[in-house]
N, C-alpha and C positions, 0 to 999 in steps of 0.2 A: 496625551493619551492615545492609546492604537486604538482606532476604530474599525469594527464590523468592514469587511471587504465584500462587503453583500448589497450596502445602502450606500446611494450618494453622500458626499461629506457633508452637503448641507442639505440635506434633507431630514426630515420630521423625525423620519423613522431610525436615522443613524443611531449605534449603540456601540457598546465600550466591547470589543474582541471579548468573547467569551475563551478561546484558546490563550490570549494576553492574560486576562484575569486567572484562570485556571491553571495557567502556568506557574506564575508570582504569586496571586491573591495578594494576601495584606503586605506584602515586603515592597510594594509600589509606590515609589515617590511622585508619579506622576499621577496617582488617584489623591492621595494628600495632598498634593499644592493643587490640583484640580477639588478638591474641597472648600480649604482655602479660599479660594479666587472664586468661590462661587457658581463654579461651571459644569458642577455635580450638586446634585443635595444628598444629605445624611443617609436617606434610606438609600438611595444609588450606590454609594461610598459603601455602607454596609453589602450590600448585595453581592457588590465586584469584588470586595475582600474575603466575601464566603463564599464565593460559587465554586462550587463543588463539579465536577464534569462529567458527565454520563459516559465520558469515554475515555481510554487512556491519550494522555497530549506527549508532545515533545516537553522533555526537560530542560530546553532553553529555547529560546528566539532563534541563538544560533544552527540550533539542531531543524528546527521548522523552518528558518530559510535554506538551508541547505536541502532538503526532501522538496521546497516549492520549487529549488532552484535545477532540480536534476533535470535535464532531458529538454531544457527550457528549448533546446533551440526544435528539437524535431520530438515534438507530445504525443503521447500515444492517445486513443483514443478515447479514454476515459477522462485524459486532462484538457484534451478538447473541447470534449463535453462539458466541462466545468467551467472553465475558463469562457465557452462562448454565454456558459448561463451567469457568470460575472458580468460581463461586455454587458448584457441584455438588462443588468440590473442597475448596475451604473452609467449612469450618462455623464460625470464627470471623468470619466476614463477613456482615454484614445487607445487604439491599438490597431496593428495590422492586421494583415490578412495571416491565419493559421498556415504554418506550412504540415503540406503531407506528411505523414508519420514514414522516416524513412532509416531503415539500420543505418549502423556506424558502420564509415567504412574505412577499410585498414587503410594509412600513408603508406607511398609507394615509396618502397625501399634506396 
C-alpha cells in the first residue's frame, strides 16, 4: 500500500495516501490483499475505497510523479517549503542540503 509521505513508515500515526486512495478508490488490489492479510480492517478498507477528495488529484500515479518530479533538481520556493516541512516530519528520510532556486540555463551552442 502507498503511504502518507507526511508520517514516518513506522510510526503510529502513518495512514494510507489519501491522493493513492482518491485516485483508484476501490479498483486497488493492494487495499484487497491488504485486507486479506490482515493489515487493514473492514472499516479502513471501506474508508480508502470511498474517499472522496476535497480536491481535484492527478488521474494517475504517472501524472503525480511527473508534477513531484518537475524542477526536482533546482525547487522553487514554494517546493522548498514543502519538501523541508516533509524532511521535519519524517525522520525515516535522508536528504541533502536544498539547492538555490536557480533558472535554466541555455547549453552553449
Amino acid at each position: 500500500m502507498f503511504q502518507c509521505h507526511q508520517a514516518d513508515a513506522d510510526s503510529t500515526a502513518r495512514r494510507i495516501c489519501a491522493g493513492w486512495a482518491g485516485c483508484h478508490g476501490d479498483g486497488l488490489l493492494a487495499l484487497r490483499v491488504a485486507l486479506i492479510e490482515g493489515r487493514i480492517d473492514e472499516a479502513t478498507f471501506a474508508a480508502a475505497a470511498a474517499y472522496q477528495p476535497p480536491i481535484a488529484l492527478f488521474g494517475s500515479g504517472s501524472e503525480a510523479a511527473d508534477h513531484g518530479q518537475a524542477d526536482i533538481h533546482w525547487p522553487d520556493g514554494e517546493a522548498a517549503r514543502l519538501i523541508a516541512k516533509i524532511a521535519r516530519t519524517r525522520s525515516d528520510l535522508r536528504n541533502g542540503p536544498l539547492l538555490e532556486h536557480q533558472p535554466e540555463q541555455e547549453e552553449p551552442s
